[in-house]
C-alpha positions in Angstrom: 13.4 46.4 -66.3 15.9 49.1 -67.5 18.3 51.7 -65.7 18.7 54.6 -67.1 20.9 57.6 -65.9 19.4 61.7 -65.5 20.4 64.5 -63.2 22.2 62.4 -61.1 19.6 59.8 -60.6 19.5 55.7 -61.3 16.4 55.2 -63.1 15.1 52.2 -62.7 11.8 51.8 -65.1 9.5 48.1 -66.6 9.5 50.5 -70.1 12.6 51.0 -72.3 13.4 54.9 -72.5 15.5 54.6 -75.8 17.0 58.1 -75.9 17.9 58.7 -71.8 21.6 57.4 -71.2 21.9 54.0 -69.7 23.5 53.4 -66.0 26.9 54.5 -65.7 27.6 53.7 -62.0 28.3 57.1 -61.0 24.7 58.1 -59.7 24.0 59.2 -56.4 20.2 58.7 -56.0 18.3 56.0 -57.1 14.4 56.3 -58.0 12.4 53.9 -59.4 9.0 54.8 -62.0 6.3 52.1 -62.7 4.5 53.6 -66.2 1.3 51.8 -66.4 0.1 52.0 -69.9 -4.0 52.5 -70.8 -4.8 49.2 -71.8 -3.8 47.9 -68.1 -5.8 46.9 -65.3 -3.4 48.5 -62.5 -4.3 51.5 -61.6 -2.9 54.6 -58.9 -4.5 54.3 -56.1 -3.9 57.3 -53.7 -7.0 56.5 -51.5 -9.6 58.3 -50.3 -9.2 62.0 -48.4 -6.6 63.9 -50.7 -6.7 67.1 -50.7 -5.6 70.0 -53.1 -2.1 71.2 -52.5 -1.4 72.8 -56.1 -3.5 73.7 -58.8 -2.1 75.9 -62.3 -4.2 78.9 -63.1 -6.0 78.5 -66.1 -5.1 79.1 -69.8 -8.8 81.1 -70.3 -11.7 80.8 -68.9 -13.9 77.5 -68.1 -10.9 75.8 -68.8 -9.6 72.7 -66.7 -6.0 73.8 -65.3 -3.1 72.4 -66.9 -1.8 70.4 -64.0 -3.4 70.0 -60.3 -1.5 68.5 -57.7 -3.0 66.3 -54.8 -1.7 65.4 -51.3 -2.8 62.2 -50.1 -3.2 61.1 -46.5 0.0 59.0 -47.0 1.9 61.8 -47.9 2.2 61.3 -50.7 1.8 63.9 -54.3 -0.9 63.1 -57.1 -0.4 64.7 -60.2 -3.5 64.9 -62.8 -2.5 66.8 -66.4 -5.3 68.2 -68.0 -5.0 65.6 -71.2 -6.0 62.5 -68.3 -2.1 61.9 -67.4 -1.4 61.0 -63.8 1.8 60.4 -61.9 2.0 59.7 -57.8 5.2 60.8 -56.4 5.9 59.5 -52.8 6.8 61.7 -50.2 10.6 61.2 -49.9 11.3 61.1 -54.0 11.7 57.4 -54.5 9.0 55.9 -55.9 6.7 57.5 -59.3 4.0 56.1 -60.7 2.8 57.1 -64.1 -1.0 56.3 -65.9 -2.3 57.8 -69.0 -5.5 57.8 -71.1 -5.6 55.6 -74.3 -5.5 59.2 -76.1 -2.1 59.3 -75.1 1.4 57.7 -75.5 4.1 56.5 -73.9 6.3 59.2 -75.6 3.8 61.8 -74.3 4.2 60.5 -70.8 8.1 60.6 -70.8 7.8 64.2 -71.8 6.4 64.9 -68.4 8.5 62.6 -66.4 11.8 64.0 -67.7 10.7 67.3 -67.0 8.3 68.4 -64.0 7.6 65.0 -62.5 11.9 64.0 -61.9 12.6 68.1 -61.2 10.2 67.8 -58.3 10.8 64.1 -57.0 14.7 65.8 -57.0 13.2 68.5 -54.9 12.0 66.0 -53.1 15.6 64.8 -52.1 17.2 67.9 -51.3 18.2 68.4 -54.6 18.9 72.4 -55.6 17.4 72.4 -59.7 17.0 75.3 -61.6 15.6 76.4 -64.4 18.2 76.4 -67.0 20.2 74.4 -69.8 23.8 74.2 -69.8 26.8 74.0 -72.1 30.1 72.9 -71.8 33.1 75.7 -72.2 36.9 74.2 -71.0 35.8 71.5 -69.1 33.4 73.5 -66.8 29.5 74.4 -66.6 27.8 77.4 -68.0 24.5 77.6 -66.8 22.1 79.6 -69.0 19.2 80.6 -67.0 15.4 81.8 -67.9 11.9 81.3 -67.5 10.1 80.1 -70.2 10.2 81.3 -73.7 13.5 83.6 -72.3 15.8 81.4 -74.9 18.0 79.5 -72.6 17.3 76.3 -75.2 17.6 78.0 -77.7 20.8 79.7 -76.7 22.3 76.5 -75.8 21.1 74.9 -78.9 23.6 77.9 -80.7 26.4 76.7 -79.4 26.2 73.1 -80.0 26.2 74.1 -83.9 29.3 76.1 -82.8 30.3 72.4 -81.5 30.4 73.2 -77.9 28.8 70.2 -75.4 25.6 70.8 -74.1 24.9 69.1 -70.8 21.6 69.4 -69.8 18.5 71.3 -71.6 15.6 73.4 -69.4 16.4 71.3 -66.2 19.6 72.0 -64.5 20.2 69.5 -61.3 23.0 71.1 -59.1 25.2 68.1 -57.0 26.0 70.1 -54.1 29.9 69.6 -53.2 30.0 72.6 -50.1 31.8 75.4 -51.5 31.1 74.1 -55.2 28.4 72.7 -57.6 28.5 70.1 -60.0 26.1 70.1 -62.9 24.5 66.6 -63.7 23.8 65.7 -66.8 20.1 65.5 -68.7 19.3 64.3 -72.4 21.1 64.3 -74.8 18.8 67.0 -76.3 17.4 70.6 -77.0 14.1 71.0 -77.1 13.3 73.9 -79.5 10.0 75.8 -81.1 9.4 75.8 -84.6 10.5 79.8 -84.5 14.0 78.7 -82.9 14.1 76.3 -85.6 13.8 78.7 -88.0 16.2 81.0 -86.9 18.7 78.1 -86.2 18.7 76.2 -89.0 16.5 78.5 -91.4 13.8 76.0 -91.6 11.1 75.9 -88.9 10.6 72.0 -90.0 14.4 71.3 -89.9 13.7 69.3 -86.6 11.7 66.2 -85.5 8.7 66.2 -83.3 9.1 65.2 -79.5 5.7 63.7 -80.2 3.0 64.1 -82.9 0.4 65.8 -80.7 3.1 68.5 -79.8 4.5 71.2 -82.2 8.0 71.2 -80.1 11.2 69.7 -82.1 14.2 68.2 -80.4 18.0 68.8 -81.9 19.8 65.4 -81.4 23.0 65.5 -79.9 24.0 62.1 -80.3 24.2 62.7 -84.2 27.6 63.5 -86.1 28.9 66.9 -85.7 27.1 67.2 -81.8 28.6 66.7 -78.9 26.9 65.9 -75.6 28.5 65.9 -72.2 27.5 62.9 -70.1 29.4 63.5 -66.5 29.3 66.1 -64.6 31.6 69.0 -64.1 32.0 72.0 -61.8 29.2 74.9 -62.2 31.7 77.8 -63.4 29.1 80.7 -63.9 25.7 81.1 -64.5 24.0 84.0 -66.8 20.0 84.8 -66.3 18.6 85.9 -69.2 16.8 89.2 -68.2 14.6 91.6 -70.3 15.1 91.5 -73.9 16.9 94.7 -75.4 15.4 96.4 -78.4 16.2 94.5 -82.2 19.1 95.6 -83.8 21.0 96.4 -80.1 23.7 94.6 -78.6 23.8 92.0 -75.5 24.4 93.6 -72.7 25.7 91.6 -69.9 26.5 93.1 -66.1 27.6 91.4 -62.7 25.1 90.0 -60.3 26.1 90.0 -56.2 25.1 89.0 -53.1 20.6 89.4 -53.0 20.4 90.7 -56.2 22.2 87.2 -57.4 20.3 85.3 -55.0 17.0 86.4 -55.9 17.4 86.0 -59.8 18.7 82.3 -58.8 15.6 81.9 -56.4 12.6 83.0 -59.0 14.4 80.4 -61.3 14.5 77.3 -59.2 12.7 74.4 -60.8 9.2 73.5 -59.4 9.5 76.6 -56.3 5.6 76.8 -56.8 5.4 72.9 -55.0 8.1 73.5 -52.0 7.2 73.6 -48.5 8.6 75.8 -46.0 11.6 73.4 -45.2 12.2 72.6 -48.6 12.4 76.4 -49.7 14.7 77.2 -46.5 17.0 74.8 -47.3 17.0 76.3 -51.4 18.0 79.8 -50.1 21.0 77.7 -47.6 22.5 76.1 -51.1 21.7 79.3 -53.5 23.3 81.4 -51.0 26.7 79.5 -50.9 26.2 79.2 -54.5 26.2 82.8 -55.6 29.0 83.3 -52.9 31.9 81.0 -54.8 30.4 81.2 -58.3 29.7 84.2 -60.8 26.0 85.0 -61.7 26.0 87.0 -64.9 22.6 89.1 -66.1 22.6 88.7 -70.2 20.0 91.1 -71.7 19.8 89.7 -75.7 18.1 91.8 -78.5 14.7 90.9 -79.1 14.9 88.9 -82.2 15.7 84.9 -82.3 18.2 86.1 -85.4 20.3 88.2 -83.0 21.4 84.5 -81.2 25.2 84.5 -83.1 25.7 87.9 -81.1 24.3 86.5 -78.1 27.2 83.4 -77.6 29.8 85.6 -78.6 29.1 87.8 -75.9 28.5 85.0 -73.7 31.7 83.8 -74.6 33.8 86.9 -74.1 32.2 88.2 -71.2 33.0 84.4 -70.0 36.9 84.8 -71.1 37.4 87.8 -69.4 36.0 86.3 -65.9 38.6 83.5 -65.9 40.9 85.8 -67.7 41.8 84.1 -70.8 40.0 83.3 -74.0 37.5 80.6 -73.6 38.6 77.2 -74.7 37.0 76.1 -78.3 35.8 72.8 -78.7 
């Protein structure tokens, strides 16, 4: 059995997770995942009776959807992935089970349990996550915020080859202090397409695979001349990534307050398609007190990848001139 440490959480897992951060002692949650491999004879079990609580709409037509997602009469949340994957997630967060088909791997699996499967068991436990990676500028949190394929990895992926700590990537799980928010740190990695690849590092192979079956690279920060921030730290400002600007302009960044803030912050809350009506009301408590005590930025970038060096300094002035001072360099 191994403990690992994400967002906040002691992992406790029968696998070894080689690149997730072991225990460090200062977690507040604890959550335990059983990954059953193909060749086993366990299996889930949710019983008889569940019923459909989620499904995703399909890619095209006659297509299976990429995840559906199952309530049993335990409470209880079954989710089948389209490649034969299945996870149960019990109803209070503690407890994930994890099966997949001999087509897949155990790599493949972790893929989905850092990501959706944790970001919802979290949601599960009260915990505020939003969709976002975040870097590391004087000792506080900059959240980057986005939906997918907005750039927030990529943007954060910019400034660790500046040399700036990245804290978490895509997943962003918020400790909630009262007035502030800490940021808990993820992986120590950015997951990147091949095109960020190739406008990072000017080769779209430049990267490693997550997994074979899956054209999506990771940059390690744990290798020389990265940095990775492994604690948490106060949330300091956060910048949604709107609509791209046309090539060849400039970022354009303007001030976000009171709903406007709130509802850029609520359609970019990790997993809000699986919350309940309690769960949501209690998202628009915390996102409400968070928007009142922190700054919440809206950063249009030009339309190309190649435009990203503009992009972080204009993060980074715009950022100075908030806490009125130059930003700290790494």
């Amino acid at each position: 059995m191994s403990r690992k440490s994400l967002f906040g959480v002691s992992l406790s897992l029968n696998q070894e997770w080689p690149w997730c951060p072991n225990e460090s002692g200062r977690e507040v949650h604890e959550i335990s995942a059983t990954l059953i491999s193909a060749g086993s004879q366990e299996a889930i079990s949710p019983g008889a009776d569940q019923r459909l609580y989620y499904q995703s709409p399909p890619r095209n037509s006659g297509e299976r959807p990429e995840v559906q997602v199952y309530r049993t009469p335990h409470g209880e949340f079954r989710f089948v992935y389209a490649d034969g994957t299945e996870f149960l997630v019990d109803r209070a967060g503690n407890q994930i089970q994890a099966r997949w088909p001999a087509s897949q791997t155990l790599e493949d699996t972790l893929v989905y349990l850092h990501g959706p499967i944790l970001g919802f068991a979290l949601r599960l436990r009260g915990v505020t996550c939003l969709h976002s990676s975040a870097v590391v500028i004087g000792e506080q949190a900059v959240a980057i915020v986005g939906s997918a394929g907005m750039g927030k990895s990529t943007t954060a992926a910019a400034f660790a080859r500046r040399g700036y700590a990245v804290q978490t990537d895509d997943l962003l799980a918020l400790a909630d202090r009262g007035e502030s928010f800490w940021v808990q740190p993820g992986l120590p990695r950015v997951l990147l397409w091949p095109e960020s690849a190739q406008a990072l590092f000017g080769d779209a192979a430049a990267l490693p695979r997550i997994v074979p079956t899956w054209p999506k690279l990771f940059l390690d920060l744990n290798q020389p001349g990265y940095r990775f921030s492994g604690r948490p730290l106060p949330l300091a400002a956060v910048y949604v990534l709107g609509d791209r600007r046309l090539p060849g302009s400039e970022p354009e960044i303007e001030e976000l307050v009171g709903t406007k803030a709130l509802m850029q912050l609520v359609a970019n809350t990790y997993a809000n398609y699986l919350l309940d009506s309690s769960m949501r009301a209690q998202e628009l408590e915390a996102l409400g007190r968070l928007v009142s005590h922190t700054r919440v930025r809206l950063l249009r970038a030009p339309g190309s990848r190649a435009a990203i060096a503009s992009v972080c300094e204009a993060l980074l002035a715009d950022f100075g001139s908030v806490w009125e001072g130059p930003p700290s360099r790494p």
